[in-house]
Every structure is written in C-alpha cells, then in structure tokens.
C-alpha positions in Angstrom: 194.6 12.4 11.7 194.1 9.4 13.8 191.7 7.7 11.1 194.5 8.9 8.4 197.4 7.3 10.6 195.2 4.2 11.0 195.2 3.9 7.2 192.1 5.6 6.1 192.9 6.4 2.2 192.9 10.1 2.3 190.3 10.6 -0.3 187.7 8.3 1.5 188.8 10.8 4.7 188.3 14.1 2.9 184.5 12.5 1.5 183.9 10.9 5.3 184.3 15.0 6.4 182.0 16.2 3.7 185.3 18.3 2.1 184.6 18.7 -1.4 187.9 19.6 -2.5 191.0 17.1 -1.2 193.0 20.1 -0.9 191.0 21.2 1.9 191.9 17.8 4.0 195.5 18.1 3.2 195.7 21.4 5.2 195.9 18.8 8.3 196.3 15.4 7.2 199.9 15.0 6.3 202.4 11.5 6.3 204.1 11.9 9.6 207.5 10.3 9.9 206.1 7.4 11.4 203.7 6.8 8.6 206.6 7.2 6.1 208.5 4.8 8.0 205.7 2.3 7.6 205.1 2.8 4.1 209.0 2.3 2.9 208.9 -0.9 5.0 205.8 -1.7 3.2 206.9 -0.9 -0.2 210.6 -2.6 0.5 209.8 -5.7 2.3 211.2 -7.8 -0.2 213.9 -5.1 -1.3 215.4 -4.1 2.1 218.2 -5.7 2.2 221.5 -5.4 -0.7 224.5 -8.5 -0.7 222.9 -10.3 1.7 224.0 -7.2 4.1 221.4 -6.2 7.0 221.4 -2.2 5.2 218.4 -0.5 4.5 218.0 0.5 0.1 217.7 3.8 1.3 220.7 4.2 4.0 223.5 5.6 1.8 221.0 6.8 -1.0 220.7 11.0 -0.3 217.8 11.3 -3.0 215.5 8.8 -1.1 217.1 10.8 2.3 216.0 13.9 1.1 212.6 13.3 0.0 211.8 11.7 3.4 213.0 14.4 5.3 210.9 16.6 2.9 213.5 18.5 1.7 213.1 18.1 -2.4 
C-alpha cells in the first residue's frame, strides 16, 4: 500500500509482487480517500473552480458525491 499511495501504477505493483493476475493485488491495494482526493485535484486543476466562485466541480454534484464515497 505505501508504494501504491506513493504512486506506483498498480499494474507495475501487482508484477513488482510476482501476482500474475491484477485481481489478486486489488484484494489490498485500494484508492483510499486521500488518494481520491489527490487524483480529483489532479484531474481538475484547471476545472476547479465555476463563475469565478472558489466552489469545488464536484460540491453540489451528488453523482460525483456518490462515486467518491463509493456508493454507486
């Protein structure tokens, strides 16, 4: 996990660990909230802001809400 949080592309991860299926890493490497948090800022930089207001895209969207919160 520590390697995966550092940014270690998962499939790289699941060959450094001799797995031979990716399936088999994803059983303990997951996106925590603080790497989702990373990769929305990421993703957004240049989008994160609407009207010149200081809201996040994603604030008052409950699709985007859900998906974080891995409800969908």
């Amino acid at each position: 996990m520590h390697l995966y949080r550092s940014g270690m592309p998962l499939a790289i991860l699941a060959e450094w660990l001799g797995h031979e299926n990716l399936e088999t890493t994803l059983i303990y490497a997951y996106a925590d909230t603080e790497m989702k948090r990373k990769a929305i800022e990421k993703a957004s930089k240049d989008n994160v802001l609407k009207n010149d207001e200081k809201v996040a895209i994603w604030e008052d969207n409950e699709d985007i809400l859900s998906k974080l919160c891995g409800l969908t």
